[in-house]
C-alpha positions in Angstrom: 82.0 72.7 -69.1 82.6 69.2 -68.8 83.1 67.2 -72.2 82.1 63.9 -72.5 82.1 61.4 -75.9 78.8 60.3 -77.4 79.8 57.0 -78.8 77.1 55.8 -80.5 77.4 52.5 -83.0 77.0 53.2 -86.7 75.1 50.3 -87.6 72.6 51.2 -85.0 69.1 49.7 -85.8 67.7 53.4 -86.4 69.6 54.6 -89.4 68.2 52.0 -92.1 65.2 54.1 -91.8 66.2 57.5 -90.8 66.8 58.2 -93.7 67.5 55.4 -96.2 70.1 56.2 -98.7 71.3 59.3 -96.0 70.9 58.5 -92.5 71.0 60.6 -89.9 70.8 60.9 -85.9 67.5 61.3 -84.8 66.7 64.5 -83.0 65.3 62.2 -80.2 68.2 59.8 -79.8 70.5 63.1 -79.1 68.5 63.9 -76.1 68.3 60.8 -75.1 71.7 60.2 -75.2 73.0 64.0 -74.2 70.4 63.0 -70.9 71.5 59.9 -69.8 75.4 61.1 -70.1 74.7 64.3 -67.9 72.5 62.0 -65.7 75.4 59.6 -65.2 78.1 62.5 -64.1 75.5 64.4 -62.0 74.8 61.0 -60.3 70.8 62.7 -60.4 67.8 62.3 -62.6 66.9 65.2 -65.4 63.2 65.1 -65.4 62.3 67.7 -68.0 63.4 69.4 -70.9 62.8 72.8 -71.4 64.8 73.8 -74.6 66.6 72.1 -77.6 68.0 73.3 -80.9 69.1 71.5 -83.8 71.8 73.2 -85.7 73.0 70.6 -87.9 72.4 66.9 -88.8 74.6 64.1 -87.2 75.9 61.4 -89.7 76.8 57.7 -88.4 80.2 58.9 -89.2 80.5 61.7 -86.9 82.9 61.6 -83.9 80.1 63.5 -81.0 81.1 64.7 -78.0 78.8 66.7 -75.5 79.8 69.6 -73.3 77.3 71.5 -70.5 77.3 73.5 -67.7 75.4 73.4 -64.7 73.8 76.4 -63.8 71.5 77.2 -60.5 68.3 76.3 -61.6 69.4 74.4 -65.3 71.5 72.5 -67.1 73.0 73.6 -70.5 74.2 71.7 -73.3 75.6 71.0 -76.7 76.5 68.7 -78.6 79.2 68.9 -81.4 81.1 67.2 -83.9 84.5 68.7 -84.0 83.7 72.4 -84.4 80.6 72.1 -85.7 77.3 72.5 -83.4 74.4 69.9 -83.5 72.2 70.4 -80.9 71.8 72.8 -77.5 69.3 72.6 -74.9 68.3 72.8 -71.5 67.5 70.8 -68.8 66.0 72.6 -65.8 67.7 70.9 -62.1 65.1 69.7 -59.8 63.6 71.8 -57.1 64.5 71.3 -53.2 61.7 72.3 -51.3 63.2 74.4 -48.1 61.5 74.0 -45.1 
């Protein structure tokens, strides 16, 4: 799988009020962000997401870096912070029609 850092600022404009006092990554922002990376070394757009686990919560302090595999038909991912798993999903690849 290729591995690829998540940098990610930790006074980004989201933690303030996710959650205040304990702020975490939203769920969202990790797919966004675990998309957009495997996007950019495809060189393709992802267009759906058919599966996604949170295993643990990402702090503003967490180093994350993102692995996946590319299968025939999908993309699989996770996202860690040293050892420990936050996220896994799947994107599916899109379709070529055959003639």
């Amino acid at each position: 799988m290729p591995v690829v850092p998540l940098p990610f600022a930790a006074d980004h404009p989201v933690f303030p009020g996710h959650f205040p006092g304990h702020p975490i990554v939203p769920g969202v922002l990790l797919l966004d962000w675990a998309q957009a990376a495997i996007e950019a070394q495809l060189g393709q757009r992802l267009h759906a997401l058919v599966e996604a686990k949170f295993h643990s919560p990402a702090t503003p302090a967490d180093k994350l870096e993102l692995d996946f595999e590319v299968g025939i038909s999908a993309v699989r991912f996770e996202i860690r912070s040293l050892a420990r798993k936050i996220a896994s999903g799947r994107f599916p690849l899109p379709q070529i029609a055959s003639a």
